[in-house]
C-alpha positions as CSV (number, residue, x, y, z in Angstrom):
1,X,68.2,-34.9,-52.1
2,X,68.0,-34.9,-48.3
3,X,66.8,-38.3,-46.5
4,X,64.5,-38.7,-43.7
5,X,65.9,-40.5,-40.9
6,X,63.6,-41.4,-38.0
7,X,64.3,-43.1,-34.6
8,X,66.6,-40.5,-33.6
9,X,66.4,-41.1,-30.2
10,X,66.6,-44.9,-30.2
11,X,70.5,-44.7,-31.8
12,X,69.0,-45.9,-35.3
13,X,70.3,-43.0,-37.0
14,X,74.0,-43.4,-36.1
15,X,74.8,-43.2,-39.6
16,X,73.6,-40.0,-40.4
17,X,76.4,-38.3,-37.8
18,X,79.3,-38.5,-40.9
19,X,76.8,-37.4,-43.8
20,X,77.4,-33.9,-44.3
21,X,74.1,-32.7,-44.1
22,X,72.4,-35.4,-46.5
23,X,70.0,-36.7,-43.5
24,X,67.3,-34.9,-42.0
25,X,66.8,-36.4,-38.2
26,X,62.7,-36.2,-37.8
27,X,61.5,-35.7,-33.9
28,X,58.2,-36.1,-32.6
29,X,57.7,-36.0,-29.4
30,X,55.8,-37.4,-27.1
31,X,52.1,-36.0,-27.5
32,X,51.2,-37.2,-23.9
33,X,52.9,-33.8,-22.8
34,X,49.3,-32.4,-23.6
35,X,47.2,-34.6,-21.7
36,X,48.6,-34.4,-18.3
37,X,46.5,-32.8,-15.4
38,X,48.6,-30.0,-15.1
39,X,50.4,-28.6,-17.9
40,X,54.5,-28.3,-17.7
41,X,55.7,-25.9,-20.0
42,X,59.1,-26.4,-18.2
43,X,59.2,-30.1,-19.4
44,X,58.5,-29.1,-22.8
45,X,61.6,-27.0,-22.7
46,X,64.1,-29.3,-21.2
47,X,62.7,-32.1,-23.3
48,X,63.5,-30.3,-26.9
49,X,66.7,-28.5,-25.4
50,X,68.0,-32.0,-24.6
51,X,67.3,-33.5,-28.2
52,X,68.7,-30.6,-29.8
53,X,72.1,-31.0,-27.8
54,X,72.7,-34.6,-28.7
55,X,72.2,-33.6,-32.4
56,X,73.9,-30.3,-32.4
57,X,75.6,-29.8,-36.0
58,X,72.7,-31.6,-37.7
59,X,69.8,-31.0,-39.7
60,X,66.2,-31.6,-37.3
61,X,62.9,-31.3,-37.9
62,X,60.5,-31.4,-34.9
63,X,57.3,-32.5,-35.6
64,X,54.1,-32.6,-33.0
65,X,51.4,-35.1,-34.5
66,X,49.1,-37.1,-32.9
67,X,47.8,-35.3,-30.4
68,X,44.5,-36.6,-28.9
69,X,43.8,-34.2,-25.9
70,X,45.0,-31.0,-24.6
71,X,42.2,-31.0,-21.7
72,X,40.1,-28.4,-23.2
73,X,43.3,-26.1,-23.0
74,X,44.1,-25.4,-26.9
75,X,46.8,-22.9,-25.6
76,X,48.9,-25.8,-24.4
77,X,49.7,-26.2,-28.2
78,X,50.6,-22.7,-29.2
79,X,52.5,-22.7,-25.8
80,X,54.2,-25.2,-27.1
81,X,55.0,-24.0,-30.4
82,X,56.7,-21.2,-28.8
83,X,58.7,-22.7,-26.8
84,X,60.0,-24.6,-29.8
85,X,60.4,-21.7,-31.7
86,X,62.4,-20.0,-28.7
87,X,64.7,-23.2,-27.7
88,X,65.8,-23.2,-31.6
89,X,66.4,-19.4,-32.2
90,X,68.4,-19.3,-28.6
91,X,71.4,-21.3,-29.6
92,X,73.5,-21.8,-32.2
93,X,72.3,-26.2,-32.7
């Protein structure tokens, strides 16, 4: 049975490094991404391609939940989404 481990990026799942697989490292990013003036898909990218480096070798799930606002611009979510599909299919995590 796999475990959830959140607070990935605040070092709280240190543990989980020497587990052989039986932790699954939840990321959810920051929702505010949406809400800005001027949307950055360029952000977006270098935001999940540097989580995915520091956990490189383990198991992630990246979750987007909570968002609020996408200033009338629902594209900024499927945007989105495809740029997380394409940072995780274009290396070898």
């Amino acid at each position: 049975m796999l475990k959830t481990c959140y607070g990935l990026l605040y070092g709280r799942c240190s543990n989980a490094a020497g587990t052989n697989g039986a932790y699954v490292l939840s990321h959810k990013p920051n929702p505010a991404i949406f809400a800005e003036d001027t949307w950055n898909p360029g952000q977006a990218r270098r935001s999940l391609i540097d989580v995915l480096e520091r956990t490189r070798g383990r198991v992630v799930e990246i979750i987007m939940k909570g968002i609020s606002t996408v200033r009338n611009e629902p594209q900024r979510l499927w945007e989105w989404a495809e740029i997380a599909r394409d940072v995780v299919r274009s290396k070898d995590w």
